[in-house]
C-alpha positions in Angstrom: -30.4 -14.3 1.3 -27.0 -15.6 2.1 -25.5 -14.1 -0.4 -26.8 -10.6 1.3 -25.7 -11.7 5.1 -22.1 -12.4 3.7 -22.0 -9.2 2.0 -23.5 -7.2 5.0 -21.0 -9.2 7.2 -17.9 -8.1 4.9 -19.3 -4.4 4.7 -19.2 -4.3 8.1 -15.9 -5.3 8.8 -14.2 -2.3 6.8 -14.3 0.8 8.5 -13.0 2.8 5.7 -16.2 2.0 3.2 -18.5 2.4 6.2 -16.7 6.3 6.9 -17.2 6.3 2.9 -20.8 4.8 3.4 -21.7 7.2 5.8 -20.0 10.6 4.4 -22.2 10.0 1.3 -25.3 9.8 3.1 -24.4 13.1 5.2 -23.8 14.9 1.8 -26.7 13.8 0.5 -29.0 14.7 3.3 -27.3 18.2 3.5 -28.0 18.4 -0.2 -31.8 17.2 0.7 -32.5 20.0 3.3 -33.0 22.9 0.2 -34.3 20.5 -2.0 -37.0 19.9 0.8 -37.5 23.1 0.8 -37.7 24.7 -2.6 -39.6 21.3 -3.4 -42.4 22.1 -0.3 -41.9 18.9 0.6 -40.9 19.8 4.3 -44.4 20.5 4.7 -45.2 16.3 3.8 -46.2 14.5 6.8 -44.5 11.7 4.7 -41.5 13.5 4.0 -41.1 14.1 7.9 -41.9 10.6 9.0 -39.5 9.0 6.9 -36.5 11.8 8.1 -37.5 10.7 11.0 -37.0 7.2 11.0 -33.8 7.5 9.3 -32.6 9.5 11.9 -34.1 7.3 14.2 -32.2 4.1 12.7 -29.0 5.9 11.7 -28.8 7.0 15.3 -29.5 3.7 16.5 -26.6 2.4 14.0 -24.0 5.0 15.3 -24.5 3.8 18.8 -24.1 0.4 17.9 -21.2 0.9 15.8 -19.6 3.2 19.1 -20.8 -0.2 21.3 -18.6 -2.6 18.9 -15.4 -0.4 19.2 -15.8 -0.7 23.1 -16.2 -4.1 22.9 -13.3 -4.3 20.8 -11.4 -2.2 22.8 -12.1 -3.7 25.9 -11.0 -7.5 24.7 -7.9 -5.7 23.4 -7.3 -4.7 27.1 -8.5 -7.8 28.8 -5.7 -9.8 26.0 -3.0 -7.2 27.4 -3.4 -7.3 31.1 -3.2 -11.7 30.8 0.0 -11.5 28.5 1.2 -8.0 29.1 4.6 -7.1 26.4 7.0 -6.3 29.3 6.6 -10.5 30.0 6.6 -11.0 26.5 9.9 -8.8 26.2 11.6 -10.6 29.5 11.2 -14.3 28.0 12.0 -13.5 25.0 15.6 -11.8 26.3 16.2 -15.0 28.7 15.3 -17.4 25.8 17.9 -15.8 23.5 20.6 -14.9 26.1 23.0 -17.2 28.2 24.0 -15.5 31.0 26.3 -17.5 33.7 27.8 -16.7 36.8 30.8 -15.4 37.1 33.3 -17.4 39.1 
């Protein structure tokens, strides 16, 4: 099991193989929609209930994805507004330079 939670936990660091993750699965549900036809299929009250709950969970999983980026975003502010780079810039010029007055 915690071989599982380490690997969920590294998958969802990387963006780019969740975009990967999640083009695949839009493909393959575009791909599903004349299988489910053809197949008759769209007329399964199985078939329907599980669409369903994967949109209901994918949606779910989008939002919380969109909630982590704020989050992320919004520390990201929080760090620049207590240590903005115009300070940072300003000490690091008077730490370097040696300015006197002239007589």
């Amino acid at each position: 099991m915690a071989l599982v939670k380490s690997l969920w936990a590294s998958v969802q660091g990387d963006p780019t193989f969740m975009r990967r993750v999640n083009g695949w699965l839009t493909i393959f549900w575009i791909a599903m929609i004349p299988i489910s036809l053809i197949t008759g299929w769209i007329s399964s009250v199985t078939y329907v209930a599980v669409l369903s709950l994967w949109a209901l969970v994918s949606g779910h999983w989008s939002a919380w994805q969109a909630a982590r980026v704020e989050v992320a975003q919004q520390a990201e502010e929080q760090r620049r507004e207590s240590d903005p780079i115009e300070q940072r810039v300003v000490d690091q010029l008077v730490a370097q330079t040696d300015l006197q007055i002239a007589d």
